[in-house]
TORROLO-608712 format. One line per field, with one value per residue (C-alpha): residue number from 1; residue in three letters; x, y, z. Coordinates in steps of 0.5 Angstrom, whole numbers, plus 500, padded with zeros to 3 digits. Layout:
<kolpas>
num	[NUM	...] .
residu	[Ala	...] .
xx	[X	...] .
yy	[Y	...] .
zz	[Z	...] .
</kolpas>
This chain:
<kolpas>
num	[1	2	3	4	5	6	7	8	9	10	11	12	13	14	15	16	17	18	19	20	21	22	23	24	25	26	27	28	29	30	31	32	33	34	35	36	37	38	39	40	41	42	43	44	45	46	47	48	49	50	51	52	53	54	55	56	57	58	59	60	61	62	63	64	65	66	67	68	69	70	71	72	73	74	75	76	77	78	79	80	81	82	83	84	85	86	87	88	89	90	91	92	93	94	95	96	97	98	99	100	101	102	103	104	105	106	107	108	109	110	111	112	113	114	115	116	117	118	119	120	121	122	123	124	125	126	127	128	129	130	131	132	133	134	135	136	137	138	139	140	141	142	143	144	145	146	147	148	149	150	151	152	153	154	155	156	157	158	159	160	161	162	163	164	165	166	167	168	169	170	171	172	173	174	175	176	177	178	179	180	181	182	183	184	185	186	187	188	189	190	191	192	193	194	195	196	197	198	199	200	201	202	203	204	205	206	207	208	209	210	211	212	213	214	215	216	217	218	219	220	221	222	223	224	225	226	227	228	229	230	231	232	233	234	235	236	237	238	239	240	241	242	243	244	245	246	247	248	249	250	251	252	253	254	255	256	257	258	259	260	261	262	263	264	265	266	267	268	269	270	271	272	273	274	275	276	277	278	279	280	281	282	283	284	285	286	287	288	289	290	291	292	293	294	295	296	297	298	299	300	301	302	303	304	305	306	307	308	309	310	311	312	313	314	315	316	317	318	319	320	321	322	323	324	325	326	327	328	329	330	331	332	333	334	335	336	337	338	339	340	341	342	343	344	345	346	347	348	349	350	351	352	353	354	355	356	357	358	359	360	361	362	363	364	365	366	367	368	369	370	371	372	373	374	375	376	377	378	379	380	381	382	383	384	385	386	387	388	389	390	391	392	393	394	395	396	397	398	399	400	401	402	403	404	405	406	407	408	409	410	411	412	413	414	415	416	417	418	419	420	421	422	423	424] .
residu	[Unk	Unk	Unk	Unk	Unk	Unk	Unk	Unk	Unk	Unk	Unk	Unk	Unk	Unk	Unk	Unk	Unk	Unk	Unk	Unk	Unk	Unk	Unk	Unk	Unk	Unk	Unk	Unk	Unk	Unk	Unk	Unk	Unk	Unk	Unk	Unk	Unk	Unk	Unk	Unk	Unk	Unk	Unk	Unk	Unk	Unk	Unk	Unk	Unk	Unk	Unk	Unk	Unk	Unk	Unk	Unk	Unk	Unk	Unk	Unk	Unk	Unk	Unk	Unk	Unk	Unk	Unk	Unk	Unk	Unk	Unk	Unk	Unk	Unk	Unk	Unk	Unk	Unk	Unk	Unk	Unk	Unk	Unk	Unk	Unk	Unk	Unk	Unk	Unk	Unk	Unk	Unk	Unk	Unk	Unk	Unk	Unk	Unk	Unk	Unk	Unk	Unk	Unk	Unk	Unk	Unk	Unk	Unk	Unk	Unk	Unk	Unk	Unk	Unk	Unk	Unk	Unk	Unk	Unk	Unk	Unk	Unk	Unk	Unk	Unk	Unk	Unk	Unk	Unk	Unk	Unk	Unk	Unk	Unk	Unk	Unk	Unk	Unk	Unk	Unk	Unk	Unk	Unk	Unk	Unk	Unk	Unk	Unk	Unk	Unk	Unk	Unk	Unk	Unk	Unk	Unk	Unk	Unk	Unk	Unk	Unk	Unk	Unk	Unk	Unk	Unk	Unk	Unk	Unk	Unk	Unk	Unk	Unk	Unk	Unk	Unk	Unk	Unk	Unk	Unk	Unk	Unk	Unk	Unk	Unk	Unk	Unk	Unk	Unk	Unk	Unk	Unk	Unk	Unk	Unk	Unk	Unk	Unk	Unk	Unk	Unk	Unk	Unk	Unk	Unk	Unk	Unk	Unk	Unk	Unk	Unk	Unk	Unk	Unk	Unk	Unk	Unk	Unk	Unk	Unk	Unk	Unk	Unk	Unk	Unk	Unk	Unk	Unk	Unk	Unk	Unk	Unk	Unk	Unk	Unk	Unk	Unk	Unk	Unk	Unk	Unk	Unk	Unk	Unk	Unk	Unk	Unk	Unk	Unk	Unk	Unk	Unk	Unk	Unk	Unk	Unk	Unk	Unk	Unk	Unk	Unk	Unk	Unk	Unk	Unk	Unk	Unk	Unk	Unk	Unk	Unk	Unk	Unk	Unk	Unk	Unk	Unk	Unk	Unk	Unk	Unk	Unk	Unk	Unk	Unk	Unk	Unk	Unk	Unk	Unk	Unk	Unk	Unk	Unk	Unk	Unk	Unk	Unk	Unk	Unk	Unk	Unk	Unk	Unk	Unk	Unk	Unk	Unk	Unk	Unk	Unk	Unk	Unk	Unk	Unk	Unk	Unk	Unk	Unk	Unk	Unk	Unk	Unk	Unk	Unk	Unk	Unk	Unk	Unk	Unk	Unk	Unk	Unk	Unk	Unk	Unk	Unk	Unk	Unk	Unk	Unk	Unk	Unk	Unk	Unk	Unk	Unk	Unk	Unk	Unk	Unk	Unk	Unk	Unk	Unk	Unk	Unk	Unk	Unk	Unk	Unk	Unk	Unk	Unk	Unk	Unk	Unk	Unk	Unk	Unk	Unk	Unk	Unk	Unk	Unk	Unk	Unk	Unk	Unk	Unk	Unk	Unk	Unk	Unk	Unk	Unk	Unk	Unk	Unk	Unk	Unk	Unk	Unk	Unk	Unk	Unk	Unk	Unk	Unk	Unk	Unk	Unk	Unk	Unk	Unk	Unk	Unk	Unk	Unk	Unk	Unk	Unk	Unk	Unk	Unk	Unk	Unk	Unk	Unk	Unk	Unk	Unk	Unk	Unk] .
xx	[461	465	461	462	462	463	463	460	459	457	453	454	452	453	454	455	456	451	454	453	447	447	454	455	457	453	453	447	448	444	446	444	446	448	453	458	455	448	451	454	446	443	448	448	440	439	445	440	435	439	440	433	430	434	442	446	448	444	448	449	452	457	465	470	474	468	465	472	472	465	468	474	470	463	467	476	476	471	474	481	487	492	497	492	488	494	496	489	490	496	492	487	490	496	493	485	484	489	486	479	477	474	470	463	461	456	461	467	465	470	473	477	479	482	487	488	490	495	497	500	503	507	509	513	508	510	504	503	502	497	493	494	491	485	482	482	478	474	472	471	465	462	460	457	453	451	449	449	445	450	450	447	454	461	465	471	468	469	477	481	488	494	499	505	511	512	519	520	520	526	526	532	533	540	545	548	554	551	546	553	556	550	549	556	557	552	554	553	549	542	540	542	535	531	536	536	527	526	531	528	521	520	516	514	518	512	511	518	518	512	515	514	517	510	509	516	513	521	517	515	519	514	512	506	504	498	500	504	508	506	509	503	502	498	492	492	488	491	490	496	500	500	501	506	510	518	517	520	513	513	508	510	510	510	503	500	495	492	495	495	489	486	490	497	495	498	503	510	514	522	529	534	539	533	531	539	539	533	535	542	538	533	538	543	537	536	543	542	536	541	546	543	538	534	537	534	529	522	517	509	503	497	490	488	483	484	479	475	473	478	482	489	495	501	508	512	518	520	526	526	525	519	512	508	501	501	502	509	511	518	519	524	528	532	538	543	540	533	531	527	530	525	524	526	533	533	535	542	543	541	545	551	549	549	555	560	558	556	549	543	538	532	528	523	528	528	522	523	529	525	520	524	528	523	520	526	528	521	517	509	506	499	505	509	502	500	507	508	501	497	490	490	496	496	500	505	506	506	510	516	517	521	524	530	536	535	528	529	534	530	524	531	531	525	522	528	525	519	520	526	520	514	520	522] .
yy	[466	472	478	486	493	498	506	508	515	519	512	505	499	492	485	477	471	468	461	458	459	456	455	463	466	471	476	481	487	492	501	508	507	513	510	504	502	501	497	492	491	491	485	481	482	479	475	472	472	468	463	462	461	456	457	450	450	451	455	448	445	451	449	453	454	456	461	464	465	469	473	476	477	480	484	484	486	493	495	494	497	494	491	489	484	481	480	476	471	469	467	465	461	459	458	457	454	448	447	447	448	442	442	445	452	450	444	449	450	453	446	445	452	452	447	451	456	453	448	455	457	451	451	457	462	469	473	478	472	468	475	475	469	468	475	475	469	472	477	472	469	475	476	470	471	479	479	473	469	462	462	464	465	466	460	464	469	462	462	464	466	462	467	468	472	478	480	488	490	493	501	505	511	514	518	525	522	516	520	524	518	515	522	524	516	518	525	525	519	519	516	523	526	521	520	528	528	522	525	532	531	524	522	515	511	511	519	521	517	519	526	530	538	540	538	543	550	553	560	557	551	546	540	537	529	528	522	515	510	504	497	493	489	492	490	483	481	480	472	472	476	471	466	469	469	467	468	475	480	480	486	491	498	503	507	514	512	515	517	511	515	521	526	523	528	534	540	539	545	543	548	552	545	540	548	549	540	540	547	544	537	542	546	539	536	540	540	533	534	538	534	528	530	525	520	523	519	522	519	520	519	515	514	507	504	499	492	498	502	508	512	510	514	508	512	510	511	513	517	524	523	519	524	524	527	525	529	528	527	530	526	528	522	520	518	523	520	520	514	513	511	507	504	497	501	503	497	497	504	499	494	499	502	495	492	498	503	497	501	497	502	501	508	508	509	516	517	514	519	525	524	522	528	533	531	531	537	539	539	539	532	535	538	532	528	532	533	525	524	520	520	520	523	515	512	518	517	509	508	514	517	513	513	516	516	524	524	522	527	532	529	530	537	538	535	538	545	545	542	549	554	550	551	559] .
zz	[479	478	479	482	480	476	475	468	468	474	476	479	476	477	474	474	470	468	466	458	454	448	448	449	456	459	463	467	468	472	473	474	481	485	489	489	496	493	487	492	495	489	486	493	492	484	487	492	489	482	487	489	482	480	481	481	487	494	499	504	498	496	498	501	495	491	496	497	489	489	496	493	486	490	495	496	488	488	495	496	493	488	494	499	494	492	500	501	494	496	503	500	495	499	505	506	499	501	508	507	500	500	505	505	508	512	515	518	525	531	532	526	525	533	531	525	529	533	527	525	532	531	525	526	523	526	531	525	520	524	525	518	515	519	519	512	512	519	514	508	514	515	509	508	513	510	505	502	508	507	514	521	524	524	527	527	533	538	536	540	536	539	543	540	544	539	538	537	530	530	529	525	529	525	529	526	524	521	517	515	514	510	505	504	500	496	495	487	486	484	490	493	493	495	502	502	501	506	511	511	511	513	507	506	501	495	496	496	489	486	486	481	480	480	487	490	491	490	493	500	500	501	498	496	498	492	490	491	487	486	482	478	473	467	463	467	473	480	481	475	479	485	480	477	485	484	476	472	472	464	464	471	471	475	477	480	486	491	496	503	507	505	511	507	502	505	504	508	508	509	510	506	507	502	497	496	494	490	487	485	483	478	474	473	470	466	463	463	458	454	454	452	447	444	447	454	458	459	462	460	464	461	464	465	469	474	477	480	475	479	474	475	472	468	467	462	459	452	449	448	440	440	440	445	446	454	458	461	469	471	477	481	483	476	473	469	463	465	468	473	479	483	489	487	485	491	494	492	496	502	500	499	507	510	507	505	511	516	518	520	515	511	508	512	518	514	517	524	525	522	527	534	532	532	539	542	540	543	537	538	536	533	528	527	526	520	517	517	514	520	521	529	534	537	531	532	538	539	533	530	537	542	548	547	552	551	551	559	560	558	563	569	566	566	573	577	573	576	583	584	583	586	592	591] .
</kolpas>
C-alpha cells in the first residue's frame, strides 16, 4: 500500500491508497498538520486503525517483500535524501527481497538472519557492505514494531554481525610536487578551477561544483558553501532509477540541494594564490560569453519538487539565444564555450592524473592533503573542523588528520622544548 507525506503550504498532510473502488482508485488524505512528524503519527495511526477495520491482510499474514514496500513508502521516501533512498532500494530490492521476500514477518526470527549474516561474510561482501545490508533492514524491523505494532521485537538485535578484517581505506595525501605536477598538467584547462577550489579550501566535491559566482566574495576572499550538486533523474520515481542500473539514465540532470549536514553551510575564507585564479577565471569567462555569442551555453535555474514535497532547483542548459525567464546560475566550474563541467566530467582529469602523471588521486584527496597540511603546519583543529564542514571535531581529527612523518618530528621537537626549560 503506498502512502506518505507531504507539505502544502505552511502545513503537513498525509495520504494512503486505498485500493480500487468500482474500478477507480482511491486515495485518503487528511492535512492541516504543523509538522511533518505529526503527519507521519497521524498516517501510521489511520494506517492502523484502516488495518483493523477490514484491511486484506492481518499484520501476521504481511510478507517481507509487501512490508519492505509499505516501509520505504511510510518512512525511507518522506525522510531520506535523494542518494540514501536510492542505496536502500538497491539493498532492498537486490538483497533483502530475494532472500526473505517470501517469507512472512512475523516468521523472521534470529536464527535465520545469523546465517544470512555469515553467508555474506563468505561470500566475500566487505565489512561495510554487511553493515550496510543489515542495518537497513534492522531499521526496516523497527519500524514494524513502531509504529505500525506488526511485531513485539526485533529479532536483528539477537544477531551478531560476522567479523571481517577491515582493510584501511586508503587515503591520498599529495605532496608539493606532486600537487605542482597534478596543477601544471591542467594549467589551461577547464579542470583548472575545480583542482585550484579543492586544493585551496578543502570543499568537498559536490560543493565545489556547485559554485556559482554569487557565492565568491572577491572584497574578502571568502566563498560561501550554501549549496551541493547532485545527478537525478528528473520527473521519475527512484524504484526506476534502481531498475535502470547499468542501463543509459534517459532523463538525468544535475541538481541544487542542500547542503550534506546544516554546519556544511558555511563561509571559507582562501588566500591571494585561489583570488588571482578565480579572478583571471571571471574575466576569461566573460570574453568567452563574448566570443561565442548566441551559441554561448548558459544555465537556468528551475524549481521543481522533489518525492518529499521539498523544493529542489534542476539546472538546465540552454543557449544564449533562446529566452528565458529563470533566473540563470553562473556556475564557476564551466567550458570555454559555457558548458558545464561536472562532477562526471571530472572523472577523466582522474583518468589523465592516474594513467599519464602515475598519481594515485582521487578529489576527495584534495580535501584530505587541505586538512594534514593545516594541522602540521600547526593550525587550530576547531578551525580546521568549521572550514571542512564537520559537525563534531571527532571526524577531523579521526578521518583528514593523519599521522604524519612530519607531525612526529614535530612532537621530537616539541617534547625536547619543554624538557630543556623544565631543566633551566
Amino acid at each position: 500500500m503506498n502512502g506518505g507525506t507531504r507539505k502544502r503550504g505552511s502545513t503537513w498532510s498525509y495520504y494512503f491508497d486505498l485500493g480500487k473502488v468500482d474500478g477507480k482508485r482511491k486515495k485518503k488524505e487528511k492535512g492541516g498538520f504543523r509538522t511533518k512528524k505529526e503527519a507521519e503519527q497521524a498516517l501510521a495511526a489511520a494506517l492502523n486503525e484502516y488495518h483493523n477495520a477490514g484491511m486484506v491482510f492481518e499484520p501476521s499474514e504481511v510478507t517481507v517483500s509487501d512490508y519492505l514496500d509499505q516501509w520505504y513508502e511510510l518512512s525511507c521516501k518522506p525522510n531520506l535524501k535523494y542518494n540514501t533512498q536510492v542505496g536502500y532500494l538497491r539493498i532492498i530490492e537486490g538483497h533483502l527481497k530475494p532472500k526473505f521476500g517470501l517469507y512472512k514477518l512475523k516468521a523472521i526470527n534470529p536464527a535465520i538472519l545469523q546465517e544470512y549474516a555469515n553467508s555474506l561474510k563468505l561470500n566475500g561482501y566487505s565489512k561495510s557492505h554487511i553493515v550496510g545490508i543489515l542495518t537497513v533492514f534492522q531499521s526496516a524491523l523497527d519500524y514494524a514494531i513502531e509504529p505500525l505494532h506488526y511485531i513485539s521485537q526485533n529479532p536483528m538485535k539477537a544477531v551478531r554481525f560476522p567479523k571481517v578484517e577491515r582493510k584501511p581505506r586508503e587515503r591520498i595525501i599529495l605532496t608539493m610536487e606532486e600537487w605542482q605536477r597534478i596543477i601544471e598538467r591542467f594549467k589551461d584547462t577547464r579542470y583548472y578551477i575545480p583542482l585550484m577550489v579543492g586544493f585551496y579550501t578543502g570543499l568537498r566535491i559536490s560543493e565545489a561544483f556547485a559554485l556559482t559566482w554569487d557565492d565568491i566574495d572577491f572584497e574578502r576572499k571568502t566563498l560561501t558553501v550554501n549549496k551541493q550538486i547532485v545527478k537525478r533523474n528528473f520527473g521519475a520515481d527512484v524504484r526506476k532509477v534502481v531498475e535502470q542500473k547499468g542501463k543509459r539514465e534517459q532523463r538525468s540532470s544535475w541538481y541544487f540541494t542542500t547542503p550534506k549536514t546544516p554546519s556544511s553551510l558555511r563561509t571559507v575564507p582562501f588566500g591571494d594564490t585561489l583570488y588571482k585564479a578565480l579572478k583571471s577565471e571571471y574575466a576569461l569567462q566573460m570574453q568567452n560569453e563574448i566570443k561565442y555569442g548566441e551559441f554561448y551555453t548558459i544555465h537556468v535555474q528551475k524549481k521543481e519538487v522533489d518525492e518529499k514535497g521539498n523544493d529542489i532547483i534542476r539546472i538546465v542548459p540552454v543557449q544564449k539565444c533562446v529566452e528565458s525567464q529563470l533566473k540563470r546560475a553562473r556556475l564557476i566550474c564551466i567550458a570555454e564555450n559555457g558548458q558545464y563541467t561536472s562532477t562526471d566530467s571530472f572523472k577523466y582529469c582522474s583518468r589523465i592524473i592516474h594513467n599519464e602523471l602515475k598519481l594515485a588521486f582521487d578529489y576527495h584527496s584534495l580535501r584530505h592533503t587541505h586538512a594534514t597540511m593545516l594541522i602540521e603546519a600547526g593550525a587550530n583543529v576547531k578551525n580546521v573542523q568549521v572550514r571542512l564542514g564537520h559537525t563534531n571535531i571527532q571526524t577531523t581529527l579521526q578521518t583528514y588528520v593523519h599521522d604524519t612523518e612530519k607531525m612526529g618530528e614535530q612532537s621530537v621537537e616539541l617534547f625536547e622544548q619543554i624538557t630543556a626549560a623544565k631543566s633551566c
